[in-house]
C-alpha positions in Angstrom: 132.4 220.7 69.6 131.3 217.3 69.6 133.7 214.7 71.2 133.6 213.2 67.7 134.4 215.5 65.3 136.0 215.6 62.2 138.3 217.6 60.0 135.7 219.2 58.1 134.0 221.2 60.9 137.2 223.0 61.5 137.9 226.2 59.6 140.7 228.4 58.6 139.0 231.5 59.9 138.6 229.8 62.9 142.1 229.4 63.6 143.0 232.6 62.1 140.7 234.4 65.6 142.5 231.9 67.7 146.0 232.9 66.4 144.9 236.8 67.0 143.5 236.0 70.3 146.5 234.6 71.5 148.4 237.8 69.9 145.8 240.0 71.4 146.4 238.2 75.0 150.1 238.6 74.5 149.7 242.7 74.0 147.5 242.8 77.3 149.6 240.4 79.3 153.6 240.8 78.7 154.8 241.0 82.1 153.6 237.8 82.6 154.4 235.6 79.3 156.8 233.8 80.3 154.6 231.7 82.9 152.2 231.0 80.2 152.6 228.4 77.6 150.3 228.1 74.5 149.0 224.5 74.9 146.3 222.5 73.3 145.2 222.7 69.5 147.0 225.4 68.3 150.3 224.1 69.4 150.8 222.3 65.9 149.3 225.4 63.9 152.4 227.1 65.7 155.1 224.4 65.8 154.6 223.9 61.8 153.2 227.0 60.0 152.1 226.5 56.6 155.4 227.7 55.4 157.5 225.3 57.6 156.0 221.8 56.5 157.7 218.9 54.6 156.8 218.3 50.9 153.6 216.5 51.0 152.3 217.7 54.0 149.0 219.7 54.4 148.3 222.1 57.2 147.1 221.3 60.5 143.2 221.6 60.4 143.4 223.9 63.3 141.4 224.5 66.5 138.6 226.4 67.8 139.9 227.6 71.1 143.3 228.6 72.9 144.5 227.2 76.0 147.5 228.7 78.2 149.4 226.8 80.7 150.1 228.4 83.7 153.6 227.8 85.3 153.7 226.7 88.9 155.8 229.9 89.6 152.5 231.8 89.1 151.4 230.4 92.5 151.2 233.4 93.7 148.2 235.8 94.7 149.5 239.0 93.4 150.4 237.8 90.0 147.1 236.2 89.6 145.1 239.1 90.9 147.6 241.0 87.8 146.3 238.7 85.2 142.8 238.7 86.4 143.0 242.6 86.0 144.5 242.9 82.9 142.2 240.7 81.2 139.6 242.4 82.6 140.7 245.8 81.4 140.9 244.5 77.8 137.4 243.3 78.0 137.8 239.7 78.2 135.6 238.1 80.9 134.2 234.6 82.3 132.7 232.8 80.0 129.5 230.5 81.1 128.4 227.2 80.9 125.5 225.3 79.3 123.1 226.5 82.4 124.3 230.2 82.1 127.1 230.0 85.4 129.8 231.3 85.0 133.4 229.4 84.2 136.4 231.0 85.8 138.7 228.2 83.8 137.7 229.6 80.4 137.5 233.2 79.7 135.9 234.7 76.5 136.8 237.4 74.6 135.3 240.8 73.8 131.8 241.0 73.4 132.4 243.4 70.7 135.4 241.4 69.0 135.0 238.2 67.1 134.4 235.1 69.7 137.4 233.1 71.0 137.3 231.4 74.6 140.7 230.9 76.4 140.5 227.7 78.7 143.7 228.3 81.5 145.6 224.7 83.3 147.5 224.5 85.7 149.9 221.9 87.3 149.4 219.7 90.0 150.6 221.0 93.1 150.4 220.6 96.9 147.3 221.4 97.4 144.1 219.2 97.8 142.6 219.5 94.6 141.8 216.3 92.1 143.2 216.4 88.3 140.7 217.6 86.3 139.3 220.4 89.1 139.0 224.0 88.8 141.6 225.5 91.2 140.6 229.0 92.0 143.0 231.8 91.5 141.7 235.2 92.2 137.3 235.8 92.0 136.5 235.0 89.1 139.6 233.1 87.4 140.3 229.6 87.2 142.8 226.8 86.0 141.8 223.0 84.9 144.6 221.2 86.7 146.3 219.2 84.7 148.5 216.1 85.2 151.7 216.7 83.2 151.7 220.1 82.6 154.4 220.2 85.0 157.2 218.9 81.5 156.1 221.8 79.3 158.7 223.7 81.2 161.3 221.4 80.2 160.3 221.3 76.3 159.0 224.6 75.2 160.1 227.2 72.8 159.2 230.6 71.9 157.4 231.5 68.7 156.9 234.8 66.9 153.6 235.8 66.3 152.8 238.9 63.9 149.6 240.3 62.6 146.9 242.0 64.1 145.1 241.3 67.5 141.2 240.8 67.3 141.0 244.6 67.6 142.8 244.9 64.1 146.0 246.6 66.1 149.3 244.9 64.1 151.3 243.6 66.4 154.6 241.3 67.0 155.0 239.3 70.3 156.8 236.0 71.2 155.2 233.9 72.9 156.3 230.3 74.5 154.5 226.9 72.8 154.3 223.8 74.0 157.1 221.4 72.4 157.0 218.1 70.7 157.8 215.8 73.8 155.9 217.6 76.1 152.5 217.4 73.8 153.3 214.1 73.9 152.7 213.3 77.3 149.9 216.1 77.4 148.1 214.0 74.2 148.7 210.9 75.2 146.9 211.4 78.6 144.0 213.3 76.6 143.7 210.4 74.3 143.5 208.1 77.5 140.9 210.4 79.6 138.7 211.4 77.3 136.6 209.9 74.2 137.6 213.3 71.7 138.6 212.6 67.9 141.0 215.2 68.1 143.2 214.8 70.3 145.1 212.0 68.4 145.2 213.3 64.8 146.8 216.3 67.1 149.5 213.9 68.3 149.8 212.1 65.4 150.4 216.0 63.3 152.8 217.3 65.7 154.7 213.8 65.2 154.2 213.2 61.7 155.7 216.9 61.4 159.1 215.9 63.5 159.6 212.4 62.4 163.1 214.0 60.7 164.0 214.1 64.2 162.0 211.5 65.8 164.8 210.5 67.9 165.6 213.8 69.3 162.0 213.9 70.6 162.2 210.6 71.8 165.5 211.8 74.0 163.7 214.4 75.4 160.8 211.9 76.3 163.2 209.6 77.9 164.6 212.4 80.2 161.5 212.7 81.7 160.9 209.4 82.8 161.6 210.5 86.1 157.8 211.6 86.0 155.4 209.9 87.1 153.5 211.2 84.8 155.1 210.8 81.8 156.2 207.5 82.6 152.7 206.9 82.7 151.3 208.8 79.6 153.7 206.6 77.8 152.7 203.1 79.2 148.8 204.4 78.2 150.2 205.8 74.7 151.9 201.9 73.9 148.3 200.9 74.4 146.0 203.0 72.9 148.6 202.7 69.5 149.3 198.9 70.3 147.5 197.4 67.8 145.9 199.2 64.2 142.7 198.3 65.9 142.8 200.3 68.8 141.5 203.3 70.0 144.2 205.5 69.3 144.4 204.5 65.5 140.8 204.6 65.2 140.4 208.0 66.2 142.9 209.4 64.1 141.2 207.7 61.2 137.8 209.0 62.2 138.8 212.9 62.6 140.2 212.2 59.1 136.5 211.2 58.0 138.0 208.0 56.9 137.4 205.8 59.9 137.7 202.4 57.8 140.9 203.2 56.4 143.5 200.7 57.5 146.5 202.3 56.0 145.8 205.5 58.1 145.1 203.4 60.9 148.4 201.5 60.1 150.3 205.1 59.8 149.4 206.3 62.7 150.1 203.1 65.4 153.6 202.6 63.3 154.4 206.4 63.8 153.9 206.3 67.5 155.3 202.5 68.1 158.5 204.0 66.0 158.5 207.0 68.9 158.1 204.3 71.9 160.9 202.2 70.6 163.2 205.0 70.2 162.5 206.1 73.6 163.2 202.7 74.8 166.4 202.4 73.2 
């Protein structure tokens, strides 16, 4: 998907295989859930179903892919070699890249199933390898590692998922989601690192959606200042939000297809200033 996409190339069947991939994964891989963490796009598709938003507000557009954090505590060989297998045995395999290699970070599903990919992080950790690197985890899977990823352990919450898997089994599984504070910091680093629409109507959603409880968000922020990396998502979030002409409002006014629009551009820097000045209170 293009870095700058809007709303209008994302569809509800799209999300609907997303949502039964991750149900799918969640059969194949239970003795393992807990060390994975749905991050990413779906995270406000899952935070604030359909059925769960405020008067007024209209679904999340949605995503096109899934992407698990992997806990730390899954530093270990066996495990890995575990989910490696299992995924495996359900038919999902490496996916490849533009040039036809293949990409232990993102995984595809079925061949004979509709198409999802599932991109994997992981946390920094002591060993040598740069943000944004593939660490290798078993032959042929990989993680992104991922500044921040570390908080999603201290805000995340489970979320029931029923339906059917992309095999058309019904099925009911919990599975742990990425909370508000923690997308927060993983957002507002996206935003930051990378030139992609998305990313801030995705902060701006998940937000707009908890701005009842803005403040309670904003304590959990403020607890983990003693990250480094929070600490500085938010100093990059105050900028990219400073001003209705930054990048941060623009963006979110873009996705929308409305990229002139000042009052969205206006609602979306107020919205996140109102977060930072609760967190600094």
């Amino acid at each position: 998907m293009d870095a700058n996409s809007t709303r209008d190339e994302y569809l509800p069947q799209s999300t609907e295989a997303v949502v039964r991939a991750c149900l799918h994964i969640a059969t194949v891989l239970g003795a393992v859930l807990d060390e994975l963490t749905v991050v990413g796009g779906l995270v406000p598709s899952l935070l604030a179903p359909p059925g769960d938003l405020p008067e007024g507000m209209p679904p999340h557009v949605g995503t096109l892919d899934l992407d698990l954090g992997m806990s730390l505590a899954v530093l270990d060989e066996a495990l890995y070699t575990t989910v490696a297998a299992q995924l495996r045995k359900a038919g999902f395999g490496p996916d490849a890249n533009e040039r036809g290699n293949p990409t232990v970070q993102r995984w595809r599903s079925p061949q004979d199933l509709p198409r999802v990919t599932v991109d994997f992080l992981i946390p920094v950790s002591g060993q040598a390898i740069r943000p944004d690197r593939v660490m290798k985890l078993d032959r042929d899977l990989g993680a992104v590692v991922t500044p921040g990823l570390q908080l999603v352990g201290r805000d995340r919450r489970k979320v029931l998922l029923a339906g059917t898997t992309l095999a058309g089994a019904e099925a009911r599984r919990s599975v742990w989601v990425c909370g508000p504070a923690a997308y927060t910091v993983l957002k507002a680093r996206a935003i930051h690192g990378r030139a992609k629409n998305k990313d801030a109507y995705d902060l701006c959603y998940v937000l707009g959606w908890s701005a009842q409880r803005l403040g309670e968000v904003a304590a959990q922020l403020r607890g983990m200042l003693d990250d480094d990396d929070a600490t500085e998502a938010l100093a990059w979030l105050a900028e990219d939000f400073a001003r209705t002409a930054c990048l941060g409002p623009e963006r979110y006014a873009a996705f929308l297809g409305q990229p002139q629009s000042v009052a969205m551009r206006q609602d979306a820097a107020a919205l996140v200033r109102q977060l930072l000045r609760l967190v600094e209170a």
